[in-house]
N, CA, C and O atoms as CSV, one atom per row, in Angstrom:
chain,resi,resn,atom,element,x,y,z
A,1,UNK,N,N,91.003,66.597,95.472
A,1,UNK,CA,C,91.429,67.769,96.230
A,1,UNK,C,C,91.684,68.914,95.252
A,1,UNK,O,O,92.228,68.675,94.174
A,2,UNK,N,N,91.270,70.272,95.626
A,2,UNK,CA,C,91.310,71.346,94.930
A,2,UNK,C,C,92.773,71.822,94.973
A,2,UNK,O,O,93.676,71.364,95.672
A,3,UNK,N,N,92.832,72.903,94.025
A,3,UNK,CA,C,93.972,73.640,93.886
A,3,UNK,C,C,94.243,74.618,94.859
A,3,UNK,O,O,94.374,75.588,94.113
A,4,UNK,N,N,94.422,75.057,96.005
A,4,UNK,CA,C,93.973,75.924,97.068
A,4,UNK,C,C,95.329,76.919,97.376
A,4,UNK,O,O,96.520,76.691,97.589
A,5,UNK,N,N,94.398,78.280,97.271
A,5,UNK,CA,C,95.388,79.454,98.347
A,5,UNK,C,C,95.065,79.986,99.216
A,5,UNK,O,O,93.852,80.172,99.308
A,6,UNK,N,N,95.791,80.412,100.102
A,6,UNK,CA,C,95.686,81.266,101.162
A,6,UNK,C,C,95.785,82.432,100.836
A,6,UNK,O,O,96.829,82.179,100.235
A,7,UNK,N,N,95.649,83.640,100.650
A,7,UNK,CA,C,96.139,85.282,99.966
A,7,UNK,C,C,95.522,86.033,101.344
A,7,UNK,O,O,94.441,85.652,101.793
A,8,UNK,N,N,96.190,87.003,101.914
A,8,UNK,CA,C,95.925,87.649,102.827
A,8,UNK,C,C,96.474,88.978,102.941
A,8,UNK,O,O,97.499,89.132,102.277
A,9,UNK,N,N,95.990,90.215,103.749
A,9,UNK,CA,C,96.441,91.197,103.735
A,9,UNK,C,C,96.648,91.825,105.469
A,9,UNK,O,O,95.605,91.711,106.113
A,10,UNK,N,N,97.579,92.314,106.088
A,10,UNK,CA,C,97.556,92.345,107.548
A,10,UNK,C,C,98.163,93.714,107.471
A,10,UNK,O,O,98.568,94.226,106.428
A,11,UNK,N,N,98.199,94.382,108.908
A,11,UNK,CA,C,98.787,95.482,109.562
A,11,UNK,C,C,99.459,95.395,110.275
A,11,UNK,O,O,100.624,95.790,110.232
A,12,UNK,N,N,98.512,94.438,111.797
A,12,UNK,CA,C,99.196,94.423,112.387
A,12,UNK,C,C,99.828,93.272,113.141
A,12,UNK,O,O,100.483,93.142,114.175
A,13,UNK,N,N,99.255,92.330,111.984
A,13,UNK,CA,C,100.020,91.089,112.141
A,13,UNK,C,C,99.280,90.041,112.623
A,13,UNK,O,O,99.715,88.890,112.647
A,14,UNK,N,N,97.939,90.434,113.098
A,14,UNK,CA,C,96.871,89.549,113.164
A,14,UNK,C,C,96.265,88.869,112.216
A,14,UNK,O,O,96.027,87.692,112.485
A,15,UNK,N,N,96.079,89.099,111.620
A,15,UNK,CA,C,94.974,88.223,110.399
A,15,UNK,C,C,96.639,87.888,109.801
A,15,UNK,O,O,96.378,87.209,108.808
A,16,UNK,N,N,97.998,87.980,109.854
A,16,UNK,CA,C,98.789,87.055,109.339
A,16,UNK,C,C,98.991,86.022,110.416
A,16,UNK,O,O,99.383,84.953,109.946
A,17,UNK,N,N,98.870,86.025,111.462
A,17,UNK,CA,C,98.573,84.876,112.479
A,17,UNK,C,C,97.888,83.597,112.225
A,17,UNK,O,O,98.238,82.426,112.078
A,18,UNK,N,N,96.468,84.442,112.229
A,18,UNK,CA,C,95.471,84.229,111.519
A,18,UNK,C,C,95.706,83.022,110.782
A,18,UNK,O,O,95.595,81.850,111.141
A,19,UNK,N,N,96.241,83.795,109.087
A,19,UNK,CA,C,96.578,82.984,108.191
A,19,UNK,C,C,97.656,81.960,108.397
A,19,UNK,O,O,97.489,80.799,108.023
A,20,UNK,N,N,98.678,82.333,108.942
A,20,UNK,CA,C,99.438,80.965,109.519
A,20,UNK,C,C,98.700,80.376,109.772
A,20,UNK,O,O,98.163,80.110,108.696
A,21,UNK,N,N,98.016,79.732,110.774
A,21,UNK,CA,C,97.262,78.916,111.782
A,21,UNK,C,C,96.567,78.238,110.621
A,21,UNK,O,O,96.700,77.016,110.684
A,22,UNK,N,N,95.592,78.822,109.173
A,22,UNK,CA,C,95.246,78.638,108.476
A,22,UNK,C,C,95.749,77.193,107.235
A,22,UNK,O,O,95.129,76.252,106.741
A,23,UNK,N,N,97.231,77.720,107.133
A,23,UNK,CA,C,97.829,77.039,106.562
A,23,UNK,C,C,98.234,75.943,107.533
A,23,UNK,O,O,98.191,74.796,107.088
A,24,UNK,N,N,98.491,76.061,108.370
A,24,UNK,CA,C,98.828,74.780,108.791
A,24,UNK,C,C,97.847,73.630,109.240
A,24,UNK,O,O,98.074,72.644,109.942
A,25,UNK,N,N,96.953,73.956,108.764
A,25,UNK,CA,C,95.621,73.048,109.247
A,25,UNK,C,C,95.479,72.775,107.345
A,25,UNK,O,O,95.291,71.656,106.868
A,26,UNK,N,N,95.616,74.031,106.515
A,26,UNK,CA,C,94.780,73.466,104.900
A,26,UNK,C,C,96.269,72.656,104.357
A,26,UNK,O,O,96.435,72.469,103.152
A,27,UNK,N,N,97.278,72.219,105.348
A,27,UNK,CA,C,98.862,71.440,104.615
A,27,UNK,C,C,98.352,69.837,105.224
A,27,UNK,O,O,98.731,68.774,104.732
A,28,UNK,N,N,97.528,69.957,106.256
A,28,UNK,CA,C,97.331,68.722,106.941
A,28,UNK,C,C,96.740,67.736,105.938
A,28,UNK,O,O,97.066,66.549,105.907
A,29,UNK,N,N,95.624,68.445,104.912
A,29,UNK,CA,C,95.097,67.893,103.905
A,29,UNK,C,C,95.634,67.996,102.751
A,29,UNK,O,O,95.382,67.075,101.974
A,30,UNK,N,N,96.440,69.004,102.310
A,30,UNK,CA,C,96.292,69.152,101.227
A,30,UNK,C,C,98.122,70.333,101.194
A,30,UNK,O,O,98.294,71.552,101.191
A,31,UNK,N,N,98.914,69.371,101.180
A,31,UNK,CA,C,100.551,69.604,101.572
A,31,UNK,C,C,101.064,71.024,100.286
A,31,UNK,O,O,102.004,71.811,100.394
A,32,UNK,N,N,100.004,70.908,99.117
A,32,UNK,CA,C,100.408,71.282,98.302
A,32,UNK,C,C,99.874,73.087,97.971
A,32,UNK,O,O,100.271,73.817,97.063
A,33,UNK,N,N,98.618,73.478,99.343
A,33,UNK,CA,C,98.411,74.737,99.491
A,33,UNK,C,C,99.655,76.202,99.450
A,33,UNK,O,O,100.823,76.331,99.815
A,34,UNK,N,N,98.834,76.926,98.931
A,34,UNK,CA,C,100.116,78.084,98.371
A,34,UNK,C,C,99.570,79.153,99.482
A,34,UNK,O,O,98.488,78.821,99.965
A,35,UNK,N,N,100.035,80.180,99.897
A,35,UNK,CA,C,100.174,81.224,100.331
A,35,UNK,C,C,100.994,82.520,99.992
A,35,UNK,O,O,102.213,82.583,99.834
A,36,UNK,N,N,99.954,83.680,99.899
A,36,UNK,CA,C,100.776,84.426,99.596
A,36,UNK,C,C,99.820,85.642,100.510
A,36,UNK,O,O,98.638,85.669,100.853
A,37,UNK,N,N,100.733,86.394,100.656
A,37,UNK,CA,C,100.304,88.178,101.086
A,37,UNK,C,C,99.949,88.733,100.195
A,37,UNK,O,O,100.978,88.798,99.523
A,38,UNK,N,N,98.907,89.401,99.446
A,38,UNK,CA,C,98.066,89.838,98.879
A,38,UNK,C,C,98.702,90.756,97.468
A,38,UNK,O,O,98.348,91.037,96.323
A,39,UNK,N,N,99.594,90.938,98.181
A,39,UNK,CA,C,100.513,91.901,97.248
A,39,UNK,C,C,101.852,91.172,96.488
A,39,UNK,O,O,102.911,91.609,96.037
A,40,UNK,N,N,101.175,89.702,96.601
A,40,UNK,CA,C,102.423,88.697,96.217
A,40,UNK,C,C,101.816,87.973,94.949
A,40,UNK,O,O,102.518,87.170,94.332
A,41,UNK,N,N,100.507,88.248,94.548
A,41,UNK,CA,C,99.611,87.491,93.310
A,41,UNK,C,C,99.094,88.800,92.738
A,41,UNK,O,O,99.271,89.996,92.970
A,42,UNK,N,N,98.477,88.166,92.005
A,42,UNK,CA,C,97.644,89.315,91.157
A,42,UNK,C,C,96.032,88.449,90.687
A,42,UNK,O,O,96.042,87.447,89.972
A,43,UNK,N,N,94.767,89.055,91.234
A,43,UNK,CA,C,93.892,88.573,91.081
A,43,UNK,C,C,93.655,87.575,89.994
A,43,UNK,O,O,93.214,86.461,90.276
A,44,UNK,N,N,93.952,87.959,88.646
A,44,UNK,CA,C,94.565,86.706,87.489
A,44,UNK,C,C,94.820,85.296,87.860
A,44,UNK,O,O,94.243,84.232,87.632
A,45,UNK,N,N,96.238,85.771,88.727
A,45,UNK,CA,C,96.612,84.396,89.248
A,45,UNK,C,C,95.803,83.792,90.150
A,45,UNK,O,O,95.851,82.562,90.129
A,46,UNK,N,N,95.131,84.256,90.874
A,46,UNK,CA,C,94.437,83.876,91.819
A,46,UNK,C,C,92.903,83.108,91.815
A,46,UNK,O,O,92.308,82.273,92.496
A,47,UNK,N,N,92.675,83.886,90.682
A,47,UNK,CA,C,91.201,82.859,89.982
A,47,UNK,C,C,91.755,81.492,89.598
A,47,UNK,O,O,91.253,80.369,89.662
A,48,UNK,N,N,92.707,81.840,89.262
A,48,UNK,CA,C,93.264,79.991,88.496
A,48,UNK,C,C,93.038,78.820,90.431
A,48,UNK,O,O,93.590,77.720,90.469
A,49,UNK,N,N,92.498,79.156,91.283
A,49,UNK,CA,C,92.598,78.290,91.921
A,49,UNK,C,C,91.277,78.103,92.368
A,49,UNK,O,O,90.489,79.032,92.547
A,50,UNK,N,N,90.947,76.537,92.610
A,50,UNK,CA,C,89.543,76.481,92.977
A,50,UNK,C,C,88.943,76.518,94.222
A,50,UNK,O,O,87.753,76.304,94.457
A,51,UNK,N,N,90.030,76.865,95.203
A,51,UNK,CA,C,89.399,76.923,96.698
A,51,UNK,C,C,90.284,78.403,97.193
A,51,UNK,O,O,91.490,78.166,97.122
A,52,UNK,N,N,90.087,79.425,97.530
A,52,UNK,CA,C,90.715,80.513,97.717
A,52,UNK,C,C,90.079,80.788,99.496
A,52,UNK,O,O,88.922,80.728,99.911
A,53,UNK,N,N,90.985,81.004,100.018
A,53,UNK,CA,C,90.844,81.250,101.465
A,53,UNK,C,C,91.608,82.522,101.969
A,53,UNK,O,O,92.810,82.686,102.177
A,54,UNK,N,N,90.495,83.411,102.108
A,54,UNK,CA,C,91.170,85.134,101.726
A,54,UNK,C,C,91.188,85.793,103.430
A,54,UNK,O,O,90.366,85.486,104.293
A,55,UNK,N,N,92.020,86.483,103.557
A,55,UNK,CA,C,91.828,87.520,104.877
A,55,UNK,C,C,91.972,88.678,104.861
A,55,UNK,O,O,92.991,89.118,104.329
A,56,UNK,N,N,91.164,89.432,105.341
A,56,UNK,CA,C,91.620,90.896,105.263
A,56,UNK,C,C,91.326,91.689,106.661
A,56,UNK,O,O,90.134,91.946,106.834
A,57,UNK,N,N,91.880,91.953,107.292
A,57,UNK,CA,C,91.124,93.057,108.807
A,57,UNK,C,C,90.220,94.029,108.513
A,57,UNK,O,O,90.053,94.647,107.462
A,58,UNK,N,N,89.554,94.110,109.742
A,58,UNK,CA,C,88.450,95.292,109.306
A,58,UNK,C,C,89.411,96.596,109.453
A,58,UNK,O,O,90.487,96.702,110.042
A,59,UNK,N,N,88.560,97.676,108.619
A,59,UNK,CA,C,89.512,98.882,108.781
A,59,UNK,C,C,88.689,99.916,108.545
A,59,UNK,O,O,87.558,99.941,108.059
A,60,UNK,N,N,89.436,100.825,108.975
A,60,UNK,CA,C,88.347,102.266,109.008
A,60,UNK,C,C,86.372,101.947,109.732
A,60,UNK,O,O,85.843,101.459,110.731
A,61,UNK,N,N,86.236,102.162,109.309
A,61,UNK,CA,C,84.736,102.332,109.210
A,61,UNK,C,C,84.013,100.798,108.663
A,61,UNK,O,O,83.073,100.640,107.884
A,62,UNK,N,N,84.854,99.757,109.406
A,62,UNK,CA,C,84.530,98.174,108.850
A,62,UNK,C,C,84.222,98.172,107.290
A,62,UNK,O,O,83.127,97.939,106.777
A,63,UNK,N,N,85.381,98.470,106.658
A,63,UNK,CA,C,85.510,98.197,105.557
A,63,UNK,C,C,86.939,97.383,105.079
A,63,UNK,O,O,88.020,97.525,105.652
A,64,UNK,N,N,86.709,96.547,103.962
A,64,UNK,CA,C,88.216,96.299,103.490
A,64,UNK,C,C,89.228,97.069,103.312
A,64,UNK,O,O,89.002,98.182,102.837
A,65,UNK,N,N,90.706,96.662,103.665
A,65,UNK,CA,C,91.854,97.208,103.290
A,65,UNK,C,C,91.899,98.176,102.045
A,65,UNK,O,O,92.074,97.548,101.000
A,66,UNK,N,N,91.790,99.504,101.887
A,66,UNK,CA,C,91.309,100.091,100.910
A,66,UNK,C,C,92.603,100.137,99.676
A,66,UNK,O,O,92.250,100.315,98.510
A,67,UNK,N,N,94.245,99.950,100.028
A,67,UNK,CA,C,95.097,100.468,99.293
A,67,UNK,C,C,95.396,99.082,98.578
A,67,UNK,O,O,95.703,99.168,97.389
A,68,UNK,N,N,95.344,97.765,99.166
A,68,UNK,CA,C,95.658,96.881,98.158
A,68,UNK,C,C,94.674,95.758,97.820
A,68,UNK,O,O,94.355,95.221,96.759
A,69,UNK,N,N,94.194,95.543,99.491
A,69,UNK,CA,C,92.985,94.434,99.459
A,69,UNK,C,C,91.533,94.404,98.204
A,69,UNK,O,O,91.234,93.734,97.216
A,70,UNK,N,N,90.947,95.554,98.975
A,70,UNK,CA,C,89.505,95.931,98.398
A,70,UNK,C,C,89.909,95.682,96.816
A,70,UNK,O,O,89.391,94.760,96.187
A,71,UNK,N,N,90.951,96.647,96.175
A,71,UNK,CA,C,91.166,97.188,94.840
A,71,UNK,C,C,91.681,95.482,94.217
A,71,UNK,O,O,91.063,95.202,93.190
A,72,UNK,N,N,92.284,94.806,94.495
A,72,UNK,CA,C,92.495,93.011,94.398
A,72,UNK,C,C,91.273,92.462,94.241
A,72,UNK,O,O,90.843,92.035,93.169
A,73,UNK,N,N,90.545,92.457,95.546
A,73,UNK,CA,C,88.994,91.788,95.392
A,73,UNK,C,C,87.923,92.270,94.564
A,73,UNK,O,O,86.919,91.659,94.196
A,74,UNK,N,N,88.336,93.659,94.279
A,74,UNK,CA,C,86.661,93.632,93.200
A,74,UNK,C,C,87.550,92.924,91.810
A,74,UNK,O,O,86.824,92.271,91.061
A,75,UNK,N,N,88.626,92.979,91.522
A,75,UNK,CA,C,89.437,92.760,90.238
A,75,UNK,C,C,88.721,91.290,90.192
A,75,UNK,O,O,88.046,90.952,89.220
A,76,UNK,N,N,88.949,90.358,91.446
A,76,UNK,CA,C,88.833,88.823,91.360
A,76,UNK,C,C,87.191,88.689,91.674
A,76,UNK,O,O,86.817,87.536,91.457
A,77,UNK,N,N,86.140,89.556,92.120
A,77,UNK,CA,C,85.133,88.711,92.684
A,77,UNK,C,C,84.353,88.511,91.532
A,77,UNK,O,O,83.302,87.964,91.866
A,78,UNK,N,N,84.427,88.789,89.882
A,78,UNK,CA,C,83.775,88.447,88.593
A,78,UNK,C,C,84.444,87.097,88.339
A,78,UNK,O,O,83.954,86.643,87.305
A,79,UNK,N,N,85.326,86.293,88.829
A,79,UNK,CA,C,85.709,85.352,88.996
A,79,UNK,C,C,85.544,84.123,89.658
A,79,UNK,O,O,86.107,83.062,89.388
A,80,UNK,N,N,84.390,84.445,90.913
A,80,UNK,CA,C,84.775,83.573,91.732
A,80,UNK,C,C,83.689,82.423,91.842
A,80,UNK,O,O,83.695,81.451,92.597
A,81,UNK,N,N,82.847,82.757,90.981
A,81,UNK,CA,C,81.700,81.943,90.605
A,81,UNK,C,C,81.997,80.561,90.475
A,81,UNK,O,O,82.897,80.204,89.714
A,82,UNK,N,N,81.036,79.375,91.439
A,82,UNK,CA,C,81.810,78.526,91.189
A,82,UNK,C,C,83.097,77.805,92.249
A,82,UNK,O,O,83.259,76.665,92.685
A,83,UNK,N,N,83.838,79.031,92.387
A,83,UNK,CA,C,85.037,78.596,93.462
A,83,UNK,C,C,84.179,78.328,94.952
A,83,UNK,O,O,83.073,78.743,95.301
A,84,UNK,N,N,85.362,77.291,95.802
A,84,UNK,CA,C,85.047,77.435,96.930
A,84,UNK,C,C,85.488,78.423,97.808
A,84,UNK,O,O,86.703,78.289,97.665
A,85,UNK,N,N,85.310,79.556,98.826
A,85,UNK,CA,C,86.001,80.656,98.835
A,85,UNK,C,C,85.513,80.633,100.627
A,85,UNK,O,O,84.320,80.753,100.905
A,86,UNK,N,N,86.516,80.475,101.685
A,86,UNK,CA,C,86.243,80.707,103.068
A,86,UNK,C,C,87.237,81.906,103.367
A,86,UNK,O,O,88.436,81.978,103.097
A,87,UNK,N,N,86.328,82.925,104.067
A,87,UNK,CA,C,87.066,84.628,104.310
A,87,UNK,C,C,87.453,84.647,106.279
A,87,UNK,O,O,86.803,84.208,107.227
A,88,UNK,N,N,88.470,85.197,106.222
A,88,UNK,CA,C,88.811,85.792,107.562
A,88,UNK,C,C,89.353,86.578,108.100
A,88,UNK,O,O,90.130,87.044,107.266
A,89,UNK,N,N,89.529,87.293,109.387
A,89,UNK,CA,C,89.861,87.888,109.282
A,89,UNK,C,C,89.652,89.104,110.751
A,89,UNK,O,O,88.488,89.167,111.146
A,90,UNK,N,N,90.813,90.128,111.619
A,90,UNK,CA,C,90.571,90.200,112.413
A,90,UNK,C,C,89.914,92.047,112.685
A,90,UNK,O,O,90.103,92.947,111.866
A,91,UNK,N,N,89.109,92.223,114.097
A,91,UNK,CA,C,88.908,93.224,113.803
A,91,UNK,C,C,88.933,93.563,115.782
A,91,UNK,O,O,89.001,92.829,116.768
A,92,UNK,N,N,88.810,95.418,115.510
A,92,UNK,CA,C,89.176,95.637,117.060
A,92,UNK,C,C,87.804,96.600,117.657
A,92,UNK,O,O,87.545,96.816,118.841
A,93,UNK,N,N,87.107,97.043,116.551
A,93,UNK,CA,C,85.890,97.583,117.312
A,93,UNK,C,C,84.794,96.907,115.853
A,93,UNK,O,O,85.013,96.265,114.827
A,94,UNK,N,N,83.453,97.574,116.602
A,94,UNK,CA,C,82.446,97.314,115.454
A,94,UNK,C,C,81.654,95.570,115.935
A,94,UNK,O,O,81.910,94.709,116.777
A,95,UNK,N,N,80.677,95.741,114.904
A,95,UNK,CA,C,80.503,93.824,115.003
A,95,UNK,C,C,80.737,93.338,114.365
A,95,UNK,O,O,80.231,92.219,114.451
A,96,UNK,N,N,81.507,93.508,113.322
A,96,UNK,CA,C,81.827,92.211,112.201
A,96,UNK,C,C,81.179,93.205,110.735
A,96,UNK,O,O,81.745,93.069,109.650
A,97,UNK,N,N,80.367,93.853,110.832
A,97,UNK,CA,C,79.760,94.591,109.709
A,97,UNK,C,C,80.940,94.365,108.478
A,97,UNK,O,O,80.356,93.748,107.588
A,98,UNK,N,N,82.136,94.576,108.134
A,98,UNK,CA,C,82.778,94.152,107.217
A,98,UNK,C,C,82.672,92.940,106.802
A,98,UNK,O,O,82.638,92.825,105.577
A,99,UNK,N,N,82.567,91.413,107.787
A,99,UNK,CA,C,82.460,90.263,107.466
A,99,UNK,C,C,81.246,90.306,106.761
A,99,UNK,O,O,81.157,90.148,105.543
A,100,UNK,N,N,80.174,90.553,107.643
A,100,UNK,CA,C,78.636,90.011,107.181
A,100,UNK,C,C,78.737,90.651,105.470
A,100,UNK,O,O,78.481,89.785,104.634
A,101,UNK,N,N,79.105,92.160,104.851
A,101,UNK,CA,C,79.034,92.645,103.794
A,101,UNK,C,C,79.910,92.338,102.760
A,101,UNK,O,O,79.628,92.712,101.621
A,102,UNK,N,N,81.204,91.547,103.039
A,102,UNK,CA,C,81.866,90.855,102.124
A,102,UNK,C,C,81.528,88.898,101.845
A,102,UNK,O,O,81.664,88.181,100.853
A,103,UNK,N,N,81.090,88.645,103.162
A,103,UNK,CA,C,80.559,87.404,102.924
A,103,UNK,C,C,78.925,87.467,101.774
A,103,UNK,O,O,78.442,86.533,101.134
A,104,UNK,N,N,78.632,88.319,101.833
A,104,UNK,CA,C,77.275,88.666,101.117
A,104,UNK,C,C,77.679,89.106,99.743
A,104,UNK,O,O,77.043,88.752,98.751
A,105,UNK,N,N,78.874,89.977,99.674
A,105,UNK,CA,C,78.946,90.226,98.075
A,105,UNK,C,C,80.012,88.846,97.172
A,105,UNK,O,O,80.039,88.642,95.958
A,106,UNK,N,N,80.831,88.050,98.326
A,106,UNK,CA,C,81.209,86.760,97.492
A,106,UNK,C,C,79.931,85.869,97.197
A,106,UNK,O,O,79.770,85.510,96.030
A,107,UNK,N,N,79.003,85.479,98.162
A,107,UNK,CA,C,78.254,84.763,97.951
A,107,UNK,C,C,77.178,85.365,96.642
A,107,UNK,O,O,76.568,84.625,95.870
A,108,UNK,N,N,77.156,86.155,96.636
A,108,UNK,CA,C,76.444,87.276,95.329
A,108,UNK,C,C,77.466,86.998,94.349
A,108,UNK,O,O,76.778,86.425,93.505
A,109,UNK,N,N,78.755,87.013,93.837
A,109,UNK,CA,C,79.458,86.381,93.083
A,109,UNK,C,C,79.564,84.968,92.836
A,109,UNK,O,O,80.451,84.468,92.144
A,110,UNK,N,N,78.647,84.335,93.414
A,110,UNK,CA,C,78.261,82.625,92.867
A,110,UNK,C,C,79.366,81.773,93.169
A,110,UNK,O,O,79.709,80.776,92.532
A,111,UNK,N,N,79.970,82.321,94.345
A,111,UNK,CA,C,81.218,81.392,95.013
A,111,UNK,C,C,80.226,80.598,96.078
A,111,UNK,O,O,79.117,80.722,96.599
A,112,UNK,N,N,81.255,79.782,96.058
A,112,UNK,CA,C,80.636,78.888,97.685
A,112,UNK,C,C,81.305,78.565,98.711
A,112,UNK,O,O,82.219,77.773,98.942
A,113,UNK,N,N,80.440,79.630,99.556
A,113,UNK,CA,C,81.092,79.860,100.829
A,113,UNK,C,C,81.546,78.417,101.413
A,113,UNK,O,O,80.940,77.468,100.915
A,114,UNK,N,N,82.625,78.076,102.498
A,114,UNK,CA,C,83.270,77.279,103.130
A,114,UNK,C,C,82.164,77.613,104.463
A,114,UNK,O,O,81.346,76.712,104.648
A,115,UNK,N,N,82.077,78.672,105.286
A,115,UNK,CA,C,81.561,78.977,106.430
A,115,UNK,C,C,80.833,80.015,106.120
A,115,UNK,O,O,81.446,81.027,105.781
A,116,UNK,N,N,79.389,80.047,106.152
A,116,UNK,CA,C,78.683,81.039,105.266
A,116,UNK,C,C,79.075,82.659,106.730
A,116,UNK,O,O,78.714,83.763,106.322
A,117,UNK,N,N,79.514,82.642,107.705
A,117,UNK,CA,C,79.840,83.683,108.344
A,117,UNK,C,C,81.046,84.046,108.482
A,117,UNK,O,O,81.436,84.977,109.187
A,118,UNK,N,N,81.789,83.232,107.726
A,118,UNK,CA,C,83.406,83.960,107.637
A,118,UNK,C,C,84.007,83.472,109.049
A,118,UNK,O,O,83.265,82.746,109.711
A,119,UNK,N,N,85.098,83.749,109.510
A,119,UNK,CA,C,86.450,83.254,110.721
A,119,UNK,C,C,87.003,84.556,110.940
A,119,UNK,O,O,87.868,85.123,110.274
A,120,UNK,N,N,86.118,85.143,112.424
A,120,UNK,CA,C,86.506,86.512,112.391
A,120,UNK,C,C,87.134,85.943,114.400
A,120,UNK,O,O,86.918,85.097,115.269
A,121,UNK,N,N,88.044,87.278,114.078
A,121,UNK,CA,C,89.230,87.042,115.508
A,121,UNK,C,C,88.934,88.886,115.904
A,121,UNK,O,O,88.784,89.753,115.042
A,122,UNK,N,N,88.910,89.125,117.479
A,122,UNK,CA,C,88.818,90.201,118.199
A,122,UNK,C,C,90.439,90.528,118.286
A,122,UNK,O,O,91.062,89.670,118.912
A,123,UNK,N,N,91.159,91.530,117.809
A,123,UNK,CA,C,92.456,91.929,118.158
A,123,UNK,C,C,93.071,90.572,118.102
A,123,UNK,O,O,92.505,89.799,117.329
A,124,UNK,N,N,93.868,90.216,118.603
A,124,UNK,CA,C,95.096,89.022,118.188
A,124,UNK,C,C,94.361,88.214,118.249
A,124,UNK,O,O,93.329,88.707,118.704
A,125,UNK,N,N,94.208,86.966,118.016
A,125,UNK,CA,C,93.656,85.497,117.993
A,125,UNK,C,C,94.093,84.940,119.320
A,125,UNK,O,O,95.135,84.298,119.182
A,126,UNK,N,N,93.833,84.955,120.051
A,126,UNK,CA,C,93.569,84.039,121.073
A,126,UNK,C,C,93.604,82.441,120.712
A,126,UNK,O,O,93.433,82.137,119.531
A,127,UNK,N,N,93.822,81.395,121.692
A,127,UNK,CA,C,94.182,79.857,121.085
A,127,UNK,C,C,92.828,79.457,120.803
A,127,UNK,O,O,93.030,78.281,121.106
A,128,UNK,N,N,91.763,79.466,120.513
A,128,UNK,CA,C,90.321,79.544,120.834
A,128,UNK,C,C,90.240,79.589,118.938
A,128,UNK,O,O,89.888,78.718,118.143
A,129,UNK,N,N,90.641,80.728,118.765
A,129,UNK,CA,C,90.491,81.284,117.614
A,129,UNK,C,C,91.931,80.954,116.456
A,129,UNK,O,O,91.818,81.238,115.264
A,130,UNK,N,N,93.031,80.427,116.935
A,130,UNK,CA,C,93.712,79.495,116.105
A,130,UNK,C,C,93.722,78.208,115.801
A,130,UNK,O,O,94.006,77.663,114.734
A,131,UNK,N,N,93.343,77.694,116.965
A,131,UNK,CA,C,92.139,76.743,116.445
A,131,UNK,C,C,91.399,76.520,115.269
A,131,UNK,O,O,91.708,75.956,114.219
A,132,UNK,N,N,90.119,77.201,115.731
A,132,UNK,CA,C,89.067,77.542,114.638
A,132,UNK,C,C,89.666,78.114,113.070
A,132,UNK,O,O,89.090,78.016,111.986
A,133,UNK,N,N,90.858,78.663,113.331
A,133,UNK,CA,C,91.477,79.188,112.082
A,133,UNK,C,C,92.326,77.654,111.393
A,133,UNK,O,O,92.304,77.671,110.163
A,134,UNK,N,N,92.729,76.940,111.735
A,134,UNK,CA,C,93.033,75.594,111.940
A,134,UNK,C,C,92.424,74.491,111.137
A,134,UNK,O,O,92.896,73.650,110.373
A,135,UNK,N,N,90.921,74.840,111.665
A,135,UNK,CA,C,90.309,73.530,111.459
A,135,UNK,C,C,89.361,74.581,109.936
A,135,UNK,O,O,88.780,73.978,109.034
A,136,UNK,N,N,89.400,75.500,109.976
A,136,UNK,CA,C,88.687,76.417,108.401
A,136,UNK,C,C,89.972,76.200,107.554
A,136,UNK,O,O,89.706,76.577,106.413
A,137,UNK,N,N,91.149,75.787,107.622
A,137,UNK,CA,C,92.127,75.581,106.656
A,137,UNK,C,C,92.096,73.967,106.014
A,137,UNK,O,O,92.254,73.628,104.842
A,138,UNK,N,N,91.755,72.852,107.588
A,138,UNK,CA,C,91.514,72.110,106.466
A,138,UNK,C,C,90.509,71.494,106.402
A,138,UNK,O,O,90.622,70.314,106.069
A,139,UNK,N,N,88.999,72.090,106.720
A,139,UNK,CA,C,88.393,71.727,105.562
A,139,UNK,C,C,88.093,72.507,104.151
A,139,UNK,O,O,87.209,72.119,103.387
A,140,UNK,N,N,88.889,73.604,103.897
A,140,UNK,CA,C,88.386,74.226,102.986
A,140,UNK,C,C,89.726,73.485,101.852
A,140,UNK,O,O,89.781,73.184,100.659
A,141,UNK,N,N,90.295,73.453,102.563
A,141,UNK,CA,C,91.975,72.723,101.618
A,141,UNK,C,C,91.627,71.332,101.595
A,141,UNK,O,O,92.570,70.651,101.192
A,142,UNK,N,N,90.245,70.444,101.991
A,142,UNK,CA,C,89.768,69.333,101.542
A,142,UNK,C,C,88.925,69.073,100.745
A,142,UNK,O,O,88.674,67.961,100.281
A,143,UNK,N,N,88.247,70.399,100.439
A,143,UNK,CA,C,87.252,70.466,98.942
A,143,UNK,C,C,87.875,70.481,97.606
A,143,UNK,O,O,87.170,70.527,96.597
């Protein structure tokens, strides 16, 4: 079993839902998963783990969190080569265009994806989608 985190970034409290639901499915396997809010590590620390399970909401113009997220992830994605890395994360208009373009530039960083389309939720997560957030915690917290 890998060394595994959860790191996430929220607004409005969705994609920390999200990430709850997350963790409590990657503790089922693997009791010893860390979590933190994005602004609680520092990309450094965060390479030191070999399964990283990241969230961020779409924002603006389906892009990453621009003030702490984005500026975190380019720091870590020369890192992630190698790691196992499953992304999620919620959004309220658009199609996902943020997922599909960050799942494409980790996988371009020589990580390996958990779910090559990412764990994306419409406005709050619905039980449907904590679930699914659930069962992406532990199998990615079983690699």
């Amino acid at each position: 079993m890998s060394k595994t985190a959860i790191i996430y970034w929220s607004g409005t409290g969705n994609t920390e839902s999200m990430a709850t639901a997350i963790l409590e499915g990657a503790k089922e396997v693997n009791p010893d998963t860390k979590f933190f809010a994005v602004s609680e590590i520092s990309a450094a620390d965060a390479a030191s783990y070999d399964t990283l399970i990241l969230g961020c909401p779409a924002m603006g113009a389906e892009v990453l969190e621009e003030g702490e997220f984005e500026p975190f992830f380019a720091e870590l994605e020369p890192n992630l080569s190698g790691k196992n890395v499953a992304l999620f994360g919620s959004y309220g208009w658009g199609d996902g265009e943020w997922m599909r373009e960050w799942t494409e530039r980790t996988a371009n960083s020589g990580a390996k994806l958990v779910e090559s389309e990412g764990l994306m939720a419409n406005e709050a997560p619905d039980d449907d989608a904590l679930s699914a957030c659930r069962a992406l915690g532990k199998k990615a917290a079983a690699l």
